[in-house]
N, CA, C and O of each residue as an XYZ file, in Angstrom:
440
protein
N     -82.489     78.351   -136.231
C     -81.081     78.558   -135.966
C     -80.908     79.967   -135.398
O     -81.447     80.968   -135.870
N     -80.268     79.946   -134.556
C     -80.327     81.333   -133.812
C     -78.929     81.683   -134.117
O     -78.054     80.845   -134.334
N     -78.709     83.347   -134.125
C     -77.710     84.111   -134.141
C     -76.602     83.905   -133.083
O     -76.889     83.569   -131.934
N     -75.110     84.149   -133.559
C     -74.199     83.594   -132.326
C     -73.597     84.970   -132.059
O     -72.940     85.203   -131.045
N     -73.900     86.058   -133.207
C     -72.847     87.321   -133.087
C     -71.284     87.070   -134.076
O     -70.382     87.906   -134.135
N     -71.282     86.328   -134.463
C     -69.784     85.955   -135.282
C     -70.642     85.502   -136.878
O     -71.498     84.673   -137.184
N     -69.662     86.824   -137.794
C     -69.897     86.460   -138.940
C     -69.082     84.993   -139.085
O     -67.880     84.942   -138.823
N     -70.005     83.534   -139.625
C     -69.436     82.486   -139.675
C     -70.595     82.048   -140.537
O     -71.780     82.318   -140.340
N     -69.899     81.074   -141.878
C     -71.083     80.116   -142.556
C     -71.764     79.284   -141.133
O     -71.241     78.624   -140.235
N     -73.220     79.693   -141.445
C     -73.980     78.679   -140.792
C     -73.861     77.097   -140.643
O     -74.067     76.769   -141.812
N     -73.687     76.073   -140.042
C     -74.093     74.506   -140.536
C     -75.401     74.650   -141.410
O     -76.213     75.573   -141.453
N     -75.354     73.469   -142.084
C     -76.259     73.107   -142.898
C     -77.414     71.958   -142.384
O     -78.596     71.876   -142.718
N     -76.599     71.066   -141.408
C     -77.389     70.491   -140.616
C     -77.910     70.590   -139.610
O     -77.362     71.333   -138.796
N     -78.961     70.021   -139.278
C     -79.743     70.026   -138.016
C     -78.827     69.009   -136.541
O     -78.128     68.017   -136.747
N     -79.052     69.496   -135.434
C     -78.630     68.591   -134.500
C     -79.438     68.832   -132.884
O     -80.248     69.744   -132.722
N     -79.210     68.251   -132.223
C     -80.048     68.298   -131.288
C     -78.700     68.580   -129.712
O     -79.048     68.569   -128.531
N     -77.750     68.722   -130.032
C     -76.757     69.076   -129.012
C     -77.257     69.890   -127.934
O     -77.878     70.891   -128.291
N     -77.143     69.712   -126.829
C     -76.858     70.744   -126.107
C     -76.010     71.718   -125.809
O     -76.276     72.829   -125.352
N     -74.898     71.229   -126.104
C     -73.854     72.281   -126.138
C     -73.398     73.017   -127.777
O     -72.356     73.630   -128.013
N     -74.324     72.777   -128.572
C     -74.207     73.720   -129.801
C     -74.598     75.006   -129.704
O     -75.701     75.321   -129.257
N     -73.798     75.773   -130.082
C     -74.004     77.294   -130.064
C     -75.121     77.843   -131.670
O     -75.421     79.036   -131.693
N     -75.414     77.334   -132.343
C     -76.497     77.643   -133.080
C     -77.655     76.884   -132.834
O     -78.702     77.510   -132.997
N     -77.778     75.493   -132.424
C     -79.333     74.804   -132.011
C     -79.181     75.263   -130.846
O     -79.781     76.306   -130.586
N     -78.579     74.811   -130.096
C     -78.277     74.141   -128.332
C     -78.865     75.474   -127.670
O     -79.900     76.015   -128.059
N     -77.920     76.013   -126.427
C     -77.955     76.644   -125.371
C     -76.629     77.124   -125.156
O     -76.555     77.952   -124.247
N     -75.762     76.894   -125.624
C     -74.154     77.550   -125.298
C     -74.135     78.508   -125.804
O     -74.541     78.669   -126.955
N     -73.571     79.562   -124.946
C     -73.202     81.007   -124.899
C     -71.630     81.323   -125.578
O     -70.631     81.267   -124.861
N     -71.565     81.595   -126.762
C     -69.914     82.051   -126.982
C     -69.520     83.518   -126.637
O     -70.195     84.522   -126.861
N     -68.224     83.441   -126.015
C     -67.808     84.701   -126.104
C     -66.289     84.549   -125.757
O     -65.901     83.423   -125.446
N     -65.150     85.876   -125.793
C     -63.732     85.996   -125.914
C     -63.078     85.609   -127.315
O     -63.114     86.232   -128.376
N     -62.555     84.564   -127.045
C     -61.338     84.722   -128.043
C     -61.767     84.070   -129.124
O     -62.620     83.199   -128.947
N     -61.259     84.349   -130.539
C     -61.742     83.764   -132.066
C     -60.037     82.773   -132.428
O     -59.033     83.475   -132.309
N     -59.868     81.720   -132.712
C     -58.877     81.508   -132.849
C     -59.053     80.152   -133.982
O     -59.805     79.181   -133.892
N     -58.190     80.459   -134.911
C     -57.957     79.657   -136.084
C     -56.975     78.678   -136.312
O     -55.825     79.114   -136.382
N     -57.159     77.257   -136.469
C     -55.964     76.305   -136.768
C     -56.560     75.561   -137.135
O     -57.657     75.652   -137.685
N     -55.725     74.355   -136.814
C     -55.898     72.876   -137.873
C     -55.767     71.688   -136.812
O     -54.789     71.360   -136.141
N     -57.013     71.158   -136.865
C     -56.930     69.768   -136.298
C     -56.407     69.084   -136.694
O     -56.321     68.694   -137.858
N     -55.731     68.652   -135.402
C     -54.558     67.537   -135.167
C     -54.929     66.500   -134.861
O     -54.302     65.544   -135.318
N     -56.113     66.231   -133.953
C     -56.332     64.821   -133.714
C     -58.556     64.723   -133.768
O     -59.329     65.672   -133.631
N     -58.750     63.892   -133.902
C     -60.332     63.682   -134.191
C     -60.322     62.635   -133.704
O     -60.791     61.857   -134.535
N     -59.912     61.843   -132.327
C     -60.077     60.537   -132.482
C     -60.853     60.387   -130.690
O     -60.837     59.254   -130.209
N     -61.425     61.446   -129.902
C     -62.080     61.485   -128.936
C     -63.805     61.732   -129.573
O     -64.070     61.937   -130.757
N     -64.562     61.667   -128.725
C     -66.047     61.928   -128.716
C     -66.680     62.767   -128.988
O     -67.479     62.943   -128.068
N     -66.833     63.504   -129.814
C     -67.811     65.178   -130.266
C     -66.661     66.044   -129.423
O     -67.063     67.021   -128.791
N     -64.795     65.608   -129.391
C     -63.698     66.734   -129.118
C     -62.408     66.474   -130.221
O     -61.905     65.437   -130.653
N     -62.111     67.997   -130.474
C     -60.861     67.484   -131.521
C     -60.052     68.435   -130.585
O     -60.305     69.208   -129.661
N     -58.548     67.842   -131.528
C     -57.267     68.822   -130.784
C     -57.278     69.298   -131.641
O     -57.552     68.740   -132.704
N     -56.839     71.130   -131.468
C     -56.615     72.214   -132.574
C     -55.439     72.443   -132.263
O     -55.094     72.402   -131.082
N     -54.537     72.746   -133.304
C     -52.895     73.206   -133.361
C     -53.099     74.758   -133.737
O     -53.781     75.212   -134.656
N     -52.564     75.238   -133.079
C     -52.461     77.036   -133.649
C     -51.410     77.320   -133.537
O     -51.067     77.411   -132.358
N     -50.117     77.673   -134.769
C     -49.203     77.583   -134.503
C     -48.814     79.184   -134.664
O     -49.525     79.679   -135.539
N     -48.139     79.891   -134.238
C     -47.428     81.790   -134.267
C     -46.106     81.473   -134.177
O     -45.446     80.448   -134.013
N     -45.825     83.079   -134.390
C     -44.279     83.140   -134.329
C     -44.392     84.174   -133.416
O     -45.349     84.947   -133.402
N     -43.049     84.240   -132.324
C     -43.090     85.130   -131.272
C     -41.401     85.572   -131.293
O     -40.432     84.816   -131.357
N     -41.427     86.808   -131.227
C     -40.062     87.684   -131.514
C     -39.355     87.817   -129.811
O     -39.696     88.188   -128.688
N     -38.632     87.466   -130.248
C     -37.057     87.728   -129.274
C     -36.549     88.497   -129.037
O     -35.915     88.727   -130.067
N     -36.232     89.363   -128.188
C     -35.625     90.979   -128.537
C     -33.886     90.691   -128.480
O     -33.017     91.113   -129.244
N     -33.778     89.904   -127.399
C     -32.333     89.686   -127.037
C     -31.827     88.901   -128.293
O     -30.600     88.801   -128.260
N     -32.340     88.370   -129.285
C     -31.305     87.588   -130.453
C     -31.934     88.071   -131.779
O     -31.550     87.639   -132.866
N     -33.400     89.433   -131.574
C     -33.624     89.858   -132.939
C     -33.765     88.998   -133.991
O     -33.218     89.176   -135.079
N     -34.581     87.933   -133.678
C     -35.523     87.137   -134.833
C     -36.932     86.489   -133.912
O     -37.304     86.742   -132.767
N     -37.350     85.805   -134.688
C     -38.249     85.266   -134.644
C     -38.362     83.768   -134.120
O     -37.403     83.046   -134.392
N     -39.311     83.268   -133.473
C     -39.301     81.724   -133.109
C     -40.439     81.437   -133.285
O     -41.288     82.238   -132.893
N     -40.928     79.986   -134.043
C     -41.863     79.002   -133.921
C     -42.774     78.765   -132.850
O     -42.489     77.721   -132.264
N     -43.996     79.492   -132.274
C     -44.506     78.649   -131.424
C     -45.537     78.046   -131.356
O     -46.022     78.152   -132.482
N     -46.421     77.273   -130.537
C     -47.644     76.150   -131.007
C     -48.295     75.961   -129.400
O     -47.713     75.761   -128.334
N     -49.503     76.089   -129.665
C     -50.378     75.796   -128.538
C     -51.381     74.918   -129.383
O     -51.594     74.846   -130.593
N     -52.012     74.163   -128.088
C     -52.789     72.619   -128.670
C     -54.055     73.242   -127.856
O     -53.762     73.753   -126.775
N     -55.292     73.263   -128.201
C     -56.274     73.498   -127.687
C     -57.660     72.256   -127.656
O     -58.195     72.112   -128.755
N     -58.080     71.630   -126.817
C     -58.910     70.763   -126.918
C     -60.620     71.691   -127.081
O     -60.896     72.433   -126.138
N     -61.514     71.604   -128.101
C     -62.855     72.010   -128.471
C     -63.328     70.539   -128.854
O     -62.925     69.434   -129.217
N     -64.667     71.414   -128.466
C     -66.057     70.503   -128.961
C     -66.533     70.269   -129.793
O     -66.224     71.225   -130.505
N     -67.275     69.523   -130.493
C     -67.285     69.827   -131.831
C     -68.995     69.424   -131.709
O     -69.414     68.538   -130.965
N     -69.635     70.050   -132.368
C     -71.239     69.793   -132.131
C     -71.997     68.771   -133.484
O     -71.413     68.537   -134.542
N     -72.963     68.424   -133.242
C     -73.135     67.262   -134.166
C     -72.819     67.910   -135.842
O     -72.099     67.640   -136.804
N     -73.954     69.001   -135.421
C     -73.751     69.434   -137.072
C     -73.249     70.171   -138.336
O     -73.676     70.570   -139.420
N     -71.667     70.119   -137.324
C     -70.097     70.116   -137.767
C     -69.432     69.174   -138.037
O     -69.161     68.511   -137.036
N     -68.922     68.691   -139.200
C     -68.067     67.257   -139.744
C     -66.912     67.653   -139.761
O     -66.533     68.408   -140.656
N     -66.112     67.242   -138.798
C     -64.320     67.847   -138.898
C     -63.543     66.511   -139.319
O     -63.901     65.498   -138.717
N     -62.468     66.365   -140.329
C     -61.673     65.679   -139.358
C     -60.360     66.218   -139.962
O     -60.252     67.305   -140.529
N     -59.269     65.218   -139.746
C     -58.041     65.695   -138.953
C     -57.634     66.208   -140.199
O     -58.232     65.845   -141.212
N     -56.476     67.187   -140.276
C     -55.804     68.252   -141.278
C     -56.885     69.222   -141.934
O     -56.719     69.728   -143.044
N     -57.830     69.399   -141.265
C     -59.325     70.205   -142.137
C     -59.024     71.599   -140.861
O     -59.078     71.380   -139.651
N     -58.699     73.066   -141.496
C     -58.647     74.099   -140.973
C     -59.759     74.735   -140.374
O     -60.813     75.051   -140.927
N     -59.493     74.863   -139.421
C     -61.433     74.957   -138.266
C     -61.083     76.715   -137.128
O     -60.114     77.210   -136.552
N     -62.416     77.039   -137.328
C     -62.260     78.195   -136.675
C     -63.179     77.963   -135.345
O     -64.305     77.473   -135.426
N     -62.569     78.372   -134.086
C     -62.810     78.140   -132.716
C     -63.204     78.788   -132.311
O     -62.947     79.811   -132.945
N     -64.176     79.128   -130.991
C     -64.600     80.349   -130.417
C     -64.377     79.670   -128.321
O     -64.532     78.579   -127.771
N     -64.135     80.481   -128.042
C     -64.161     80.639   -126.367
C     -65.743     80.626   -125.777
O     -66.577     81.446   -126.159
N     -66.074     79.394   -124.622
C     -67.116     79.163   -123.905
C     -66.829     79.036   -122.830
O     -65.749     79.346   -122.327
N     -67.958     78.451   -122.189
C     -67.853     78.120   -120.578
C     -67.132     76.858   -120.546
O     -67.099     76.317   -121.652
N     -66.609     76.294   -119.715
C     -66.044     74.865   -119.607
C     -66.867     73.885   -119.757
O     -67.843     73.819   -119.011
N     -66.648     72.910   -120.759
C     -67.415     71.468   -121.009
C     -66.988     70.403   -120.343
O     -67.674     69.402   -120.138
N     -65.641     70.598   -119.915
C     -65.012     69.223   -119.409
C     -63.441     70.293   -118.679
O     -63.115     71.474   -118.792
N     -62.777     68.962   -117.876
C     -61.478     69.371   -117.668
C     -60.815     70.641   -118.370
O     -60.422     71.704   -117.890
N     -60.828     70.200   -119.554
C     -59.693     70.315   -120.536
C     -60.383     70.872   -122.196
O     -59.947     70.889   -123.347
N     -61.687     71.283   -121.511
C     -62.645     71.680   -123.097
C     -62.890     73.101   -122.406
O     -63.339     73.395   -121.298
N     -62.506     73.740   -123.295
C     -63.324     75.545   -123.104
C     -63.224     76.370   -123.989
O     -62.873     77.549   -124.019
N     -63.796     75.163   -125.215
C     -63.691     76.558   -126.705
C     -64.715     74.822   -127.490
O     -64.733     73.612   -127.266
N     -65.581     76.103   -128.708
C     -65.806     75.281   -129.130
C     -66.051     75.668   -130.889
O     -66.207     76.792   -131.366
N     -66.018     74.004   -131.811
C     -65.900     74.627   -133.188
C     -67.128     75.535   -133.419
O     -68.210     75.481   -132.834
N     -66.715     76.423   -134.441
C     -68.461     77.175   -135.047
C     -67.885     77.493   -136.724
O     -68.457     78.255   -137.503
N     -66.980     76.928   -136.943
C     -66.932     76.748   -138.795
C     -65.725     76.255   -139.071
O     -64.611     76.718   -138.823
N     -66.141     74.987   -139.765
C     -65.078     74.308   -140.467
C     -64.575     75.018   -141.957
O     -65.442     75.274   -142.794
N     -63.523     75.238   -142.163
C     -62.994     76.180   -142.908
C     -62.009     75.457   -144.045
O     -61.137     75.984   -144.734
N     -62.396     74.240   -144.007
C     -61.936     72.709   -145.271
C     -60.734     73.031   -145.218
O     -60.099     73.747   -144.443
N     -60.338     72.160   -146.538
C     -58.999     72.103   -146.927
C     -57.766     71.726   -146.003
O     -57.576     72.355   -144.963
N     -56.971     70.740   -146.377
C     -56.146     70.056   -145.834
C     -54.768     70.864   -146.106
O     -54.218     71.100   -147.182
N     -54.284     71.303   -144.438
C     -53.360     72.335   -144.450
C     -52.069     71.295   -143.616
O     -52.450     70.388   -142.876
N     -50.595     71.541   -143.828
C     -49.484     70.957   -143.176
C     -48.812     72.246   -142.916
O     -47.730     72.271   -142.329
């Protein structure tokens, strides 16, 4: 298992991915970003919800906001949906894939 540079629990399992960033060949780097899968129902991809709050100056509060991020998920990561997962930034896998999981972080969050 090779080093990724991000303090993160290791997997426990073995996998043979290519695009795993501890067996494989994928390079992580940029952004670290934390949420909760929303959907698990595509192919080794989940949707991540990351939801913030972003301040208003003109009405002096705060607002709700939410970005949906599609990642990869490598074999020997078990996600599924409402389980809090931490993401990292890669090269593009697909269209619409350019981050991928590197620690599932349990527990069922709403």
């Amino acid at each position: 298992m090779k080093d990724i540079g991000i303090e993160v629990k290791y997997p426990e399992k073995e996998c043979n991915d290519p695009n795993c960033p501890f067996h494989g060949n994928l390079k992580v780097h940029g952004q670290i970003i934390e949420g909760v899968v929303k959907s698990a129902k595509m192919m080794k991809t989940v949707v991540v919800v990351r939801e913030y709050l972003h301040y208003d100056k003109k009405y002096e509060r705060y607002e709700k906001r939410r970005r949906k991020y599609h990642a990869h998920v490598p074999d020997c990561i078990t996600v599924k949906e409402g389980d809090k997962v931490k993401i990292i930034e890669c090269r593009p896998l697909a269209k619409t894939v350019s981050f991928v999981v590197i620690e599932n972080m349990g527990g069922e969050e709403k």
